[in-house]
N, C-alpha and C positions, 0 to 999 in steps of 0.2 A: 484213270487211276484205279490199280487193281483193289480188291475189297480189304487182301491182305495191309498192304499200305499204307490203305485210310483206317485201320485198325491200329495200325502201328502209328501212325501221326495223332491220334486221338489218345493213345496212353502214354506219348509225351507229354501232350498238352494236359491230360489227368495228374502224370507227374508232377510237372512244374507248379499247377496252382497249389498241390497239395501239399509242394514244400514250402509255398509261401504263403501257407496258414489259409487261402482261401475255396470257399466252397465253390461248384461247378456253376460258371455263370456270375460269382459275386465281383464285386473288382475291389479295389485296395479300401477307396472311399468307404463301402458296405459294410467289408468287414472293421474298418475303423470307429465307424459309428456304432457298430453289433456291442466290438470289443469297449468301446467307452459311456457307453450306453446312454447315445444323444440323439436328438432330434427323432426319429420316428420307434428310437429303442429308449428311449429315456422313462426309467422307473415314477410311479405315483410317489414315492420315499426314496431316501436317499440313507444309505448306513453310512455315516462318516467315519465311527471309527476305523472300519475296513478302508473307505475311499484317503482317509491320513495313513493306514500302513501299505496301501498301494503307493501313495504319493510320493512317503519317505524311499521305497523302492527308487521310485523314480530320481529321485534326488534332488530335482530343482525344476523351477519354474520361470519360463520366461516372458514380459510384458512390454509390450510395445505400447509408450503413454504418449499421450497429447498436454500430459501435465507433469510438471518435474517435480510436483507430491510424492510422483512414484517411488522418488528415494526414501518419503519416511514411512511409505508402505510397507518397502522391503525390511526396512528396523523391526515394523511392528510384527509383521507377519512371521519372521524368521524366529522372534521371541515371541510368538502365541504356539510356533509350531516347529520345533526344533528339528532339525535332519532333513528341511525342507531349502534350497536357496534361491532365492528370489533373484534373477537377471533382468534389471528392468532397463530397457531403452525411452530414452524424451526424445522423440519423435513426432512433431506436426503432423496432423491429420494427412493433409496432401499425401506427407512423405510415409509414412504409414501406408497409405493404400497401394499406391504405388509398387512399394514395397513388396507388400503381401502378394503382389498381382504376379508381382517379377518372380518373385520364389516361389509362387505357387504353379506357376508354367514351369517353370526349372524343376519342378518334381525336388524344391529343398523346404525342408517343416522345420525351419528354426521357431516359430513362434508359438507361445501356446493359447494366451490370453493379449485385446487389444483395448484398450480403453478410448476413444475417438470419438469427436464432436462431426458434425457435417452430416447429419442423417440420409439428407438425399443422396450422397454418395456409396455410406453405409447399407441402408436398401436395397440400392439397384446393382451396386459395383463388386458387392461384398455377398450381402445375403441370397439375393436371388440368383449368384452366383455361384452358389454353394460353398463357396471362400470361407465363411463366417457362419457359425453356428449360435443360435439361440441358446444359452444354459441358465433359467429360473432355477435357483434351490428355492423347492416347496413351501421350505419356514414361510417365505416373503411374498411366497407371489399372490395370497389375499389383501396385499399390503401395497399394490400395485397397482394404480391405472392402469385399463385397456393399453394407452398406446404405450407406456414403459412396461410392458410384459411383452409381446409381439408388435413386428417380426423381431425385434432384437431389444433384448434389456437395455432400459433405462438406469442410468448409475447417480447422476444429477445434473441439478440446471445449474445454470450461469446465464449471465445476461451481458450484451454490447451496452453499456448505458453512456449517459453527458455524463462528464467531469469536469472540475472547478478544481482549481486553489484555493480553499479554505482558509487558509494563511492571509492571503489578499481579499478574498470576497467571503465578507460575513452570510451574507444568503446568494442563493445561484443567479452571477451576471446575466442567466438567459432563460425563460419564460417557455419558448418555444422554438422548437426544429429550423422555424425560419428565420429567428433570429442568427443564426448560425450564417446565415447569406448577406449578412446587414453588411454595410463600409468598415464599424467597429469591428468587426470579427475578422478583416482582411488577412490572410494569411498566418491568422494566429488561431485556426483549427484541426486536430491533427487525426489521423483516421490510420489503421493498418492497413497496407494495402491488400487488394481482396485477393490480390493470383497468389497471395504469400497466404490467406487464411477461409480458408471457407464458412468459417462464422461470418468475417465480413460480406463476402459476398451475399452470403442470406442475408445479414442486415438490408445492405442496399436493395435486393431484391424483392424484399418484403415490406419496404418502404414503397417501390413500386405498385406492390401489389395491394397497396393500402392506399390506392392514388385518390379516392374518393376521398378520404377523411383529411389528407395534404391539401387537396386542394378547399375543404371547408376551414382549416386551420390557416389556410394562406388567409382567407377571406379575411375571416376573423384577425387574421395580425394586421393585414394592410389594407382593411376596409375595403377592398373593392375585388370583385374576380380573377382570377389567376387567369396572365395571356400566353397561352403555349406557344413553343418555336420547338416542342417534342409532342411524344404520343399523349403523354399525361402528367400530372402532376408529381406526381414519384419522379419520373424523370427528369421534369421540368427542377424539381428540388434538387438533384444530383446534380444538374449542369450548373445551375449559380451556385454547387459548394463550391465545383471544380473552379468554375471562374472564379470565384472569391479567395483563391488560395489555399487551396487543400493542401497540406500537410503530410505526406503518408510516409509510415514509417513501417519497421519490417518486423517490430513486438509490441503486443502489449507493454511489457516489461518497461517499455522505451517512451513507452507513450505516458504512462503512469507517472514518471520521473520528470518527463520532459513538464507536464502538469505540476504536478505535486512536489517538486523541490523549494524548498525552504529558501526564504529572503530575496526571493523573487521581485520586482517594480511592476511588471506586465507580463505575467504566466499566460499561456495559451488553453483553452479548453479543447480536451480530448472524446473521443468516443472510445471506449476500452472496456476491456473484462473487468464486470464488478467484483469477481475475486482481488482484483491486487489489489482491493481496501485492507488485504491483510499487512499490509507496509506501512499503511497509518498504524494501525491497531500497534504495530513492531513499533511506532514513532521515527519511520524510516522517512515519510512522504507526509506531506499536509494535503489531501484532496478530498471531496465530497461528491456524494452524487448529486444532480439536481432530479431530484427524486420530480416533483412538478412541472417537470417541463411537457408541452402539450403538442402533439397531439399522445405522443409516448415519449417516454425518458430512453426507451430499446425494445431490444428484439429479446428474446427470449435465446439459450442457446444450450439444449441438450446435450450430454454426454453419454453415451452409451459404450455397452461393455460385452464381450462375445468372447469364446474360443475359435481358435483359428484353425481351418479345416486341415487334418490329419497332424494335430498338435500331438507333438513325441510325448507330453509327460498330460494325458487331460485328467489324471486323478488330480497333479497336483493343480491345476489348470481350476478345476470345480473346486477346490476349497481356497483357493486363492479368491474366487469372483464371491462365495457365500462369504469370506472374510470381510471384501470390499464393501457389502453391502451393509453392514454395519450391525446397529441394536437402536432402539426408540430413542437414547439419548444421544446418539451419533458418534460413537465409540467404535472402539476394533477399528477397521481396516477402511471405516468411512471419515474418522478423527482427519484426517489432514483435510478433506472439504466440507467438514462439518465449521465453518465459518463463515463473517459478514461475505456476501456473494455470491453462495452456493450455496444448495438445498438439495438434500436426499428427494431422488424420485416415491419414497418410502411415504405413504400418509401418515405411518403412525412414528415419525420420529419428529424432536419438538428442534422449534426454530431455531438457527444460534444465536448464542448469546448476541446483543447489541445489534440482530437486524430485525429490519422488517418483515413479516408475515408473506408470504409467497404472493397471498392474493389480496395483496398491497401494493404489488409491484406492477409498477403502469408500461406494461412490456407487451409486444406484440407477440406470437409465435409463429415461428416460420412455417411455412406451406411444404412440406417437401416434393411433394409432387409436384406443385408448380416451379420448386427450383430446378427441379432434375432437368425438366425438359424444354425451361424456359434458360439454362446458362447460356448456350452458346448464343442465344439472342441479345444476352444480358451483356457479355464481352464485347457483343460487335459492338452496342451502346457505348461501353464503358472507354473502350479504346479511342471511339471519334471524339471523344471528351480531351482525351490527353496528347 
């Protein structure tokens, strides 16, 4: 190649990035994060009212939720912050990630902000992918646990917990986990199933990984040592739900109802999102937790919150996630899971009304590194079951 040539191939190539706004060597990602000023450009302060008249520029904002709250986010947000419109999508974790994976190969940035439960997938599928970006606004983040600050904001918990019919059973028909395996419980226990939600999957998985304290809770129900025909007790627990008639339905939503409907002779106990206690509260449903059941009532079940990498609008993107994250008394843009169920990752915001204290709640928390890398072992499991 003459010298002329490569001279000439070099000032096209100077051309082009320069019309595409990027510097020699930056690539689109670079200058994306330069421009929105995130992850390694991200300011000690943030000027909001500048980042609200960039936002209004922008004009809207859109949100991929794991919770159909997001409708009365958008009410709230739109009337705290006018010129701004909130497109929120109620999309499952699963389908969420998936998602973002497909459009993010495809070189298409519909999304800006995503709100989703499943951290081990979050972490590895999203974050360390570069898919998903980290956004603390400053106000909050002394207000933050280590692990809900990095790698990706915490927005709030939820927990898998038992549930009863209330209506029928004045205190909880069941004691413990293993009661749930007993001839009484035959068939009448109901579970979502885990390839439709990755909270379940943590449950079970983390039931597993709690095999020592099952198998001291088996003792202690049936007097005598647990005899495997699996690796462990977790497991061994999962095989007599399945045989004893598991249940598995494709929502919460479903499982709540299926429990908690009114004038029932013999309701079923569920394993569901402590959130839809907000259907009692409504006087929609009659259930209760059984908070005492032993060795845990559930799992614990994080929600976290990010911008989606090279999101078209991330002014309005950053004052949407600072909206979401609320104030001390669970207001703004935290009000829809400010209720019995859910709890701001926030220390300094007070319990909601009519629940229990966070660390009252007799709840496991999931391992995410052990789920990551322990799924596909957990499937092969879960499938010789069914």
């Amino acid at each position: 190649m003459s010298r002329r040539v490569g001279l000439s191939i070099l000032v096209v190539l100077t051309l082009i990035m320069l019309q595409a706004g990027l510097a020699w060597g930056e690539t689109p990602q670079e200058k994306w994060l330069k421009d929105a000023k995130l992850g390694p450009y991200a300011p000690a302060a943030e000027d909001w009212q500048a980042i609200y008249e960039a936002a209004k520029k922008e004009g809207k904002v859109v949100i991929y939720s794991m919770s159909s709250r997001v409708f009365q986010l958008k009410t709230l947000f739109e009337s705290a912050y006018p010129g701004i419109e909130v497109v929120p999508y109620d999309l499952p974790t699963n389908t969420q990630i998936e998602k973002i994976k497909r459009e993010q190969a495809s070189k298409v940035y519909n999304a800006d902000v995503c709100l989703l439960t499943g951290g081990s997938l979050i972490i590895h599928d999203l974050v360390k992918s570069r898919l998903l970006w980290n956004f603390v606004p400053p106000e909050v983040r002394d207000v933050l646990p280590p692990q809900y600050r990095e790698p990706i904001m915490g927005h709030h918990i939820s927990m898998k917990v038992v549930i009863y019919n209330s209506e029928k059973y004045s205190k909880p028909p069941v004691k413990s986990l293993w009661d749930l395996t007993k001839p009484e419980w035959k068939g009448k226990v109901i579970f979502k199933d885990p390839f439709r939600d990755t909270g379940n999957m943590e449950w079970l998985m983390t039931v597993i990984q709690h095999s020592e304290e099952m198998a001291a809770e088996y003792k202690r129900v049936f007097g005598k040592d647990i005899t495997l025909t699996t690796e462990n007790a977790g497991q061994e627990f999962i095989k007599m739900l399945v045989k004893n008639g598991l249940v598995l339905m494709s929502s919460d939503g479903d499982i709540a109802k299926a429990v908690g409907t009114k004038g029932q002779k013999d309701p079923p106990i569920g394993i569901c999102d402590y959130g839809k206690m907000r259907d009692v509260i409504a006087g929609k449903l009659a259930f209760n937790v059984a908070f005492d059941v032993k060795p845990v009532t559930g799992v614990f079940q994080p929600a976290f919150v990010g911008i989606v990498n090279q999101a078209p609008h991330p002014n309005a993107a950053k004052l949407l996630i600072k909206f979401m994250m609320g104030d001390k008394k669970g207001g703004l843009g935290l009000e829809p899971w400010h209720v019995p169920g859910n709890y701001s990752v926030r220390t300094d915001v007070v319990t909601p009304a009519g629940a229990k204290p966070l660390s009252e709640m007799n709840c496991w928390m999931p391992d995410f590194e052990y789920i990551y890398y322990h799924t596909a072992e957990f499937f092969d499991f879960w499938l010789s079951l069914l």
